[in-house]
C-alpha positions as CSV (number, residue, x, y, z in Angstrom):
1,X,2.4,9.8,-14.8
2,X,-0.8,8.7,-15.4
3,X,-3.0,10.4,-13.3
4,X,-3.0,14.3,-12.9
5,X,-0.9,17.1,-14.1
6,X,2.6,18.6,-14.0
7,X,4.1,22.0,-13.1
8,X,7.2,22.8,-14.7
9,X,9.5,25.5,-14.4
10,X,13.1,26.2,-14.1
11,X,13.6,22.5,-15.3
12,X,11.8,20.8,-12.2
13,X,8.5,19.1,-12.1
14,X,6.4,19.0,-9.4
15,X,3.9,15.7,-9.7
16,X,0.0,15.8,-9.2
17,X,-1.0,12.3,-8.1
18,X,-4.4,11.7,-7.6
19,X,-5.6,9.9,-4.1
20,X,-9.4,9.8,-5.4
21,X,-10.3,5.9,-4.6
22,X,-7.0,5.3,-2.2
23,X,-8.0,2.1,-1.5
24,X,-9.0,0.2,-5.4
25,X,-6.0,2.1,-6.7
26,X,-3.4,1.9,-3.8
27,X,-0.3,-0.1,-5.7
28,X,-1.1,2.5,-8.7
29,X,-1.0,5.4,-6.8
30,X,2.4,4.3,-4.7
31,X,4.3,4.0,-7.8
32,X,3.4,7.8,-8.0
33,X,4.4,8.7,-4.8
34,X,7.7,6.8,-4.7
35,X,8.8,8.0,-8.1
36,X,8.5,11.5,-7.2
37,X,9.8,11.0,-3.4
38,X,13.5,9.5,-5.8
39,X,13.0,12.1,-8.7
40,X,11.5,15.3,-7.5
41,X,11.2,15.6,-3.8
42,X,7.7,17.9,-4.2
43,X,4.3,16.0,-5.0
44,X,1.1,17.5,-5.0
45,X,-1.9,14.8,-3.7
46,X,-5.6,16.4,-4.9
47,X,-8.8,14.4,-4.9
48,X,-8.6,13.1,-1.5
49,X,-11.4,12.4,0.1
50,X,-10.4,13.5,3.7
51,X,-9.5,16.6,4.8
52,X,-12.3,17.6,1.8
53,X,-12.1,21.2,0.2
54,X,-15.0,21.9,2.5
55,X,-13.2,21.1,5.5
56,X,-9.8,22.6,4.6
57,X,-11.6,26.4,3.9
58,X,-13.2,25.7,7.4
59,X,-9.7,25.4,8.5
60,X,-8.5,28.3,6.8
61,X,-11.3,30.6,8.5
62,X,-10.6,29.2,11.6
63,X,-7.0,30.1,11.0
64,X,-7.9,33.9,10.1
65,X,-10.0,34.4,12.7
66,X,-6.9,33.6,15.0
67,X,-4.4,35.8,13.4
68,X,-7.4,38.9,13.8
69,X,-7.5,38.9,17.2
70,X,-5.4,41.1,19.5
71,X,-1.6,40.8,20.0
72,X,-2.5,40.6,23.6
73,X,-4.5,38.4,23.4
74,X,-2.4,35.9,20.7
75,X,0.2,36.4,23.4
76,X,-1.4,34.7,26.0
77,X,-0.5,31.1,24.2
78,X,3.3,31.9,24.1
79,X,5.8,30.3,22.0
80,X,7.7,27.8,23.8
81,X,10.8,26.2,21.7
82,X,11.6,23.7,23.9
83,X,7.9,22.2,23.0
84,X,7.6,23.4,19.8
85,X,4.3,24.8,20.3
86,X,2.4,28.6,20.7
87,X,2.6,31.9,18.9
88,X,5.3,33.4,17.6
89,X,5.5,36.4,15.0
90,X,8.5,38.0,13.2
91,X,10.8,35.6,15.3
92,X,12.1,32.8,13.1
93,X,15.3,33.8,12.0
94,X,16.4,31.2,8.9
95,X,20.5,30.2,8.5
96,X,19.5,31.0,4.8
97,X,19.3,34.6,5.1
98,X,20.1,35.7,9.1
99,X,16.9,37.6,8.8
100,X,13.4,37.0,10.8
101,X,10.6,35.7,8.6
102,X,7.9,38.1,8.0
103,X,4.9,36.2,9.4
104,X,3.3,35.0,12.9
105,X,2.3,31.0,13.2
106,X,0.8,29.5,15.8
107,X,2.2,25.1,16.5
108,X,-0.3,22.9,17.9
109,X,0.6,19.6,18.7
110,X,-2.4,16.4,19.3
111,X,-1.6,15.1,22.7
112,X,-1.3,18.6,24.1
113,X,-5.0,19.5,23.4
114,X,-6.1,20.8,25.9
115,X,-3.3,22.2,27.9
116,X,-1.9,25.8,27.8
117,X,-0.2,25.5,24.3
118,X,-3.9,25.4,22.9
119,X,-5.0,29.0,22.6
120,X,-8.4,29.0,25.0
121,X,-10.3,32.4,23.3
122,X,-13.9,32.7,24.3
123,X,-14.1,34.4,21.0
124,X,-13.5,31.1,18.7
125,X,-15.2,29.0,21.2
126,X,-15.2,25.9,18.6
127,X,-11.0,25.8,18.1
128,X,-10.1,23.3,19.8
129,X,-12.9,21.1,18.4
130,X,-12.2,22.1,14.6
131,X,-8.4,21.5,14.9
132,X,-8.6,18.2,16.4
133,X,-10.5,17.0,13.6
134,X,-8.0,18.5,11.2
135,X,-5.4,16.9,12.7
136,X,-6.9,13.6,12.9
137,X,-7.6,13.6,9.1
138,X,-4.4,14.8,8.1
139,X,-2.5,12.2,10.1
140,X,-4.8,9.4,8.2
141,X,-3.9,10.9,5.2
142,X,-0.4,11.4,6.6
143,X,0.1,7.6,7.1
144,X,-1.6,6.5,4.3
145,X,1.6,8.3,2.4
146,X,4.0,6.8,4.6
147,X,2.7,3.1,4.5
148,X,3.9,3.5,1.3
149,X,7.4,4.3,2.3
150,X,7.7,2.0,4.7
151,X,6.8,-0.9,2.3
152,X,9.4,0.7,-0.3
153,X,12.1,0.5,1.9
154,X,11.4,-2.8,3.1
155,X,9.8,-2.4,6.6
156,X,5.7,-3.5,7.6
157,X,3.6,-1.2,6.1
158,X,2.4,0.5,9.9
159,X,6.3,1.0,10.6
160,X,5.6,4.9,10.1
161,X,2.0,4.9,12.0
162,X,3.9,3.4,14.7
163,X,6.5,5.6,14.6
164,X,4.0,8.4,14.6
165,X,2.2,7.9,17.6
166,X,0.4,11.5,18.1
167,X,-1.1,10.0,21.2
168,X,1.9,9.8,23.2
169,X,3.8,11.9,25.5
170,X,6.6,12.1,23.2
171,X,5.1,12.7,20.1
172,X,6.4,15.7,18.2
173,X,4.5,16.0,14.5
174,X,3.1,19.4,14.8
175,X,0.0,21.7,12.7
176,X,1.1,24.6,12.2
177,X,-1.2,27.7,11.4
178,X,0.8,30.5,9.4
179,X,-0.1,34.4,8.7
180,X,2.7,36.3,6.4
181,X,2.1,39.5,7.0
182,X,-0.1,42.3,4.5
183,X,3.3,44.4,3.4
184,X,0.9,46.3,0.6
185,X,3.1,49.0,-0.6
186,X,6.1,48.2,1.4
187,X,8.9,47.6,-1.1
188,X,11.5,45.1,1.3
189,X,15.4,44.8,0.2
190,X,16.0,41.6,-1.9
191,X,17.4,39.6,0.9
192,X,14.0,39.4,2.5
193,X,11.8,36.6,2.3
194,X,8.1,35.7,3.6
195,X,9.8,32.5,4.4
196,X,13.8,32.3,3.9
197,X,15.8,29.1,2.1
198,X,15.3,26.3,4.2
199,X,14.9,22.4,4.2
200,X,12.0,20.5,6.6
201,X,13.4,18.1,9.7
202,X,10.5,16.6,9.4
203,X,9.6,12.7,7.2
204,X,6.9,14.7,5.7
205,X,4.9,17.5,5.8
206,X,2.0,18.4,4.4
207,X,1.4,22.1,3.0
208,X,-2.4,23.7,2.6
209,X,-2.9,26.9,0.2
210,X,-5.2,29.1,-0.5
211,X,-5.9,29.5,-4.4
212,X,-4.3,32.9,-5.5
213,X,-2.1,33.3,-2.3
214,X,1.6,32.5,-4.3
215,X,4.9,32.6,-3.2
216,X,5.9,29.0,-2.5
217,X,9.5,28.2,-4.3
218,X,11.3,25.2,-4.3
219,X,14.7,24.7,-5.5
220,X,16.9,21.2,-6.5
221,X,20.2,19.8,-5.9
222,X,20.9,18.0,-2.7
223,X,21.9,14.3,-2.4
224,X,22.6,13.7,0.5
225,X,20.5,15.1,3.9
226,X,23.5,16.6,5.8
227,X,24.3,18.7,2.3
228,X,23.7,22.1,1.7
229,X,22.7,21.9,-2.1
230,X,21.4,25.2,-2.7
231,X,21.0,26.0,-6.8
232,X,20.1,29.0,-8.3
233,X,16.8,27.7,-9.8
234,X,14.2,27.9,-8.2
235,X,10.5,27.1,-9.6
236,X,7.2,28.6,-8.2
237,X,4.2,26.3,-7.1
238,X,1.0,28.0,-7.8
239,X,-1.3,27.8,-4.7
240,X,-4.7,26.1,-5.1
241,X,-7.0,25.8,-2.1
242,X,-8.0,21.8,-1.7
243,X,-4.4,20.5,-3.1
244,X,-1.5,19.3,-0.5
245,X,1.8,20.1,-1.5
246,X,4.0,17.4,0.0
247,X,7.6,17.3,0.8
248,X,10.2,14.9,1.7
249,X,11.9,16.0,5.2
250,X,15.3,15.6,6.3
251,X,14.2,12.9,8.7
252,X,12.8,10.7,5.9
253,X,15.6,11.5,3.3
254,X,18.2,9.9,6.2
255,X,15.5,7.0,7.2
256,X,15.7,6.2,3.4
257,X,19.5,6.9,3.1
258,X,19.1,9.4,0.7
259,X,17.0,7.3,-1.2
260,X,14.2,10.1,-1.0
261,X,14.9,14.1,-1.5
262,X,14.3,16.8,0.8
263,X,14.3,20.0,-1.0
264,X,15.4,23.3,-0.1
265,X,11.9,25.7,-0.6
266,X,11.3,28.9,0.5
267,X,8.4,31.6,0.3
268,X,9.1,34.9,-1.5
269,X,8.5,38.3,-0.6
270,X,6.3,40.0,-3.7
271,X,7.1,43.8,-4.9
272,X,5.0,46.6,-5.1
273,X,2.7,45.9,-7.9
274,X,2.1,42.2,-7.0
275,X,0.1,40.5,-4.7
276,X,1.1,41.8,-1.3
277,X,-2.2,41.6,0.8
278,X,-2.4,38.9,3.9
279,X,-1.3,35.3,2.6
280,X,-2.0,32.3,4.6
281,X,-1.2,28.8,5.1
282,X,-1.8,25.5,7.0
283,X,1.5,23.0,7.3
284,X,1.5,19.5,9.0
285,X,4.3,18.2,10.1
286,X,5.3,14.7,10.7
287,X,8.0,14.3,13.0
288,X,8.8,10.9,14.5
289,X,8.3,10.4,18.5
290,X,11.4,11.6,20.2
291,X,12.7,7.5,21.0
292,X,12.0,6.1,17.9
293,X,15.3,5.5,16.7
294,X,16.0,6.5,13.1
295,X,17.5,3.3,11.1
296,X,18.0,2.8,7.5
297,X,17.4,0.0,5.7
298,X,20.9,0.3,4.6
299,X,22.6,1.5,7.8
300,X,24.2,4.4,5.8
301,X,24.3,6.5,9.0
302,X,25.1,6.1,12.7
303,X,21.6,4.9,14.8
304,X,20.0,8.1,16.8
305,X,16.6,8.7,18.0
306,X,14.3,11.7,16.4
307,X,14.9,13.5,19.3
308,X,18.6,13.9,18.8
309,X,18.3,13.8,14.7
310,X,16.0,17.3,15.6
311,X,18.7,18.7,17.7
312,X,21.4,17.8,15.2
313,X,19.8,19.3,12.3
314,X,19.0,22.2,14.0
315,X,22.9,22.6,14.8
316,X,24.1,21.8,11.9
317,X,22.2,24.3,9.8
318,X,22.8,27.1,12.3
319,X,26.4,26.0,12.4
320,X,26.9,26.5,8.2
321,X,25.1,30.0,9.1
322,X,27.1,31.1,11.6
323,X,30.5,29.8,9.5
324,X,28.8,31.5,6.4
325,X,29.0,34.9,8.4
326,X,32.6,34.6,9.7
327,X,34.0,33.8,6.4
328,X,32.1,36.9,5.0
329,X,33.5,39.0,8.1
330,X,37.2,37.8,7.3
């Protein structure tokens, strides 16, 4: 690398690449990218120019202000899975662990501004506003990473923005606005988690933290996205407000045949004596519109649509879970 740090523990690296001057440095900067997409899975992008640090602690207070107000009123913009969009809290129940995550998160999706799956508080009048501009500098950024993918696995360079159409009916990336919860003083059994073992469907998402707020994990060893490659090392990434940690999805890591890694990462649950006040975090997901159809460049796996590839993954990981159990119970 020649641009940026590295973070190492546990025997993985987790890249820094630089985006500062995209455009003069674009064919340096993708070498970056695709190289830890092959080798590590996890890349951190700083120096971008847009979302600034500035705009991303706007976010953030945005974000906090959301997760203060009333369960009542938080309630009012339900969770609705077939969508993928509301509130939820304490709900998400991972195959890794069989237990619900400790945290609330609200999923907002661009073409539903508007509608009822946008919270519509009088008291954060400016919401709406503030995350559509997010979003719409995140998805630049978003596709700026991707063009880079596309051209490495041999398809035009927009393949991905086209593929990513937030503007249509059927688009499914996602922001999603996450609170774990303060458990100061609470001392939770070690199979609990903030955020249990899990991999992204996702091509990429895009992770916001705040500096100090720790707890993000990841862990190596898959090859191949229908695996279950779970090690036993896992290595922290420190949190630092204006970095994006990126990581491969399962989506991608098929698209590519395997060519890129999706990583299993989770977010840990800190003892009594650690941090264990309020820790929050912003994640963008790019998920392809529902009839794109997913395609590598190798044809290593049957043709499906993103839609179905969702579904599928969502099955297949619940599935290992549920056989996991009944093994156990024998």
């Amino acid at each position: 690398m020649t641009v940026g740090a590295e973070i190492a523990a546990n025997d993985r690296k987790v890249p820094k690449i630089s985006m500062a001057n995209f455009a003069e440095r674009k064919h340096e900067i993708a070498k970056e990218i695709i190289h830890a997409a092959e080798n590590n899975g996890f890349f951190i992008l700083e120096n971008q120019e847009s979302p600034s640090v500035a705009e991303i602690e706007e976010m953030f207070a945005l974000s906090e202000r959301f997760f203060r107000l009333p369960q009542t009123t938080k309630s009012k913009t339900p969770f609705i899975r077939a969508e993928n969009t509301g509130w939820e809290t304490c709900s998400q129940i991972r195959p890794s662990t069989g237990l619900p995550d400790q945290k609330e998160s609200l999923q907002l999706q661009y073409h539903r501004r508007g509608d009822r799956s946008w919270p519509q508080d009088p008291s954060i009048p400016e919401l709406a506003q503030t995350v559509t501009s997010f979003m719409e500098k995140t998805q630049s950024l978003s596709m700026n990473v991707l063009g880079v993918f596309a051209l490495a696995l041999g398809f035009p360079e927009d393949f991905f923005l086209k593929a990513h159409d937030v503007n249509r009916t059927d688009a499914q990336s996602t922001l999603r606005l996450l609170h774990y919860h303060d458990i100061t003083g609470t001392q939770y059994p070690s199979n609990y988690w903030r955020a249990g073992a899990h991999t992204d469907y996702d091509c990429l998402t895009m992770l916001f933290q705040k500096t100090g707020e720790d707890g993000l994990e990841i862990c190596p060893g898959r090859e191949a996205h229908t695996s279950f490659g779970m090690g036993d090392h896992w290595t922290p990434v420190k949190a630092r407000t204006g970095e994006i940690v990126c990581n491969i999805g399962d989506m991608l890591m098929a698209w590519s045949d395997d060519r890129f890694k999706s990583l299993y990462h989770r977010v840990r649950c800190p003892g009594v004596g650690e941090r264990q006040a309020s820790r929050y975090s912003i994640a963008y997901f790019n998920q392809a519109n529902k009839n794109v159809e997913i395609k590598g460049p190798l044809g290593k796996y049957p043709v499906m649509t993103a839609h179905k590839y969702i579904l599928d993954a969502i099955k297949r990981n619940y599935g290992e879970f549920e056989r996991t159990n009944a093994r156990a119970a024998a």
